[in-house]
C-alpha positions as CSV (number, residue, x, y, z in Angstrom):
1,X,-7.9,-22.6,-19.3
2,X,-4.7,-22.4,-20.9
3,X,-1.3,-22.9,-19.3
4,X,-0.5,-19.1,-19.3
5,X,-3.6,-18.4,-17.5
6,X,-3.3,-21.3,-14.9
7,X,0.6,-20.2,-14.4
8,X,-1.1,-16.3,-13.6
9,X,-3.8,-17.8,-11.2
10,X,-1.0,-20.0,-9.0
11,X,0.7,-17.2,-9.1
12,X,-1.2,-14.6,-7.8
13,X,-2.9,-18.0,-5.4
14,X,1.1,-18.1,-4.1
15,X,1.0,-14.7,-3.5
16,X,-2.2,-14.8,-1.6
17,X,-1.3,-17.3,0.9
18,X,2.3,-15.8,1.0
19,X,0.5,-12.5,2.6
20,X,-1.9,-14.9,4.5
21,X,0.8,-15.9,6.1
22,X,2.4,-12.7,7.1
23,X,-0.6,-11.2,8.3
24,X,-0.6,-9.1,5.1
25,X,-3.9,-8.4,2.9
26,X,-3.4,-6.5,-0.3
27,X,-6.0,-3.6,-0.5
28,X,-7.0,-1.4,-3.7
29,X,-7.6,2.4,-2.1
30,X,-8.6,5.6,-3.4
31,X,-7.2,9.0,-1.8
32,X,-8.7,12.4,-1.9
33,X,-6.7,15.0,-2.8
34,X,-7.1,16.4,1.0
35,X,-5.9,13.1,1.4
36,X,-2.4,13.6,0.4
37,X,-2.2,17.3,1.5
38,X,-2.5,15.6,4.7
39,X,0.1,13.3,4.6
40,X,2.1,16.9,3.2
41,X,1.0,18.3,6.3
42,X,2.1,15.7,8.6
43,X,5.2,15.7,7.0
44,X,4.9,12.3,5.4
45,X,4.9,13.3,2.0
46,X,7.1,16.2,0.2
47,X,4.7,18.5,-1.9
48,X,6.8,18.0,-5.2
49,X,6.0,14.5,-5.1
50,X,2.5,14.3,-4.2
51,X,2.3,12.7,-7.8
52,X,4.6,10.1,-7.0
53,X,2.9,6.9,-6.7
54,X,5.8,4.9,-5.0
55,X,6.5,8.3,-2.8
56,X,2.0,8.6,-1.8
57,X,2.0,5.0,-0.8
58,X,5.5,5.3,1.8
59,X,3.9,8.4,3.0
60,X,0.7,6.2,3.5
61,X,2.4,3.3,5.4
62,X,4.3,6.0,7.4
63,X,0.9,7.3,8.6
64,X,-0.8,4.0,9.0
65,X,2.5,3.0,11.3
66,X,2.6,6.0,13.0
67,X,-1.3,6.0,14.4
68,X,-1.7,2.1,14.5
69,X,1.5,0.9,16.0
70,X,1.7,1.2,19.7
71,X,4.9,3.2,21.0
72,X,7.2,1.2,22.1
């Protein structure tokens, strides 16, 4: 293994146990499109930017916060 490659691994290994630690797991996802005219509908998302990467995920954590957070 080369230095480059062992300076990726610990890398992504510190990032790891950095989420560990916070209670954090990194997940890959796919959405429907019925998905994201959800998160439109719920008023999560803004329909021009549904395409938005950055915008879909916040939109996401908004919903995942919003139905797995108790109220306080």
């Amino acid at each position: 293994m080369t230095n480059n490659a062992r300076s990726h691994a610990a890398a992504r290994m510190r990032l790891h146990r950095e989420r560990r630690r916070r209670g954090l797991r990194c997940l890959m996802i796919e959405l429907r499109e019925t998905d994201v005219d959800a998160l439109i509908r719920g008023g999560l998302l803004e329909h021009e930017t549904r395409n938005d990467r950055n915008a879909v995920l916040n939109a996401l954590y908004g919903h995942l916060n919003r139905t797995l957070r108790p109220a306080s």
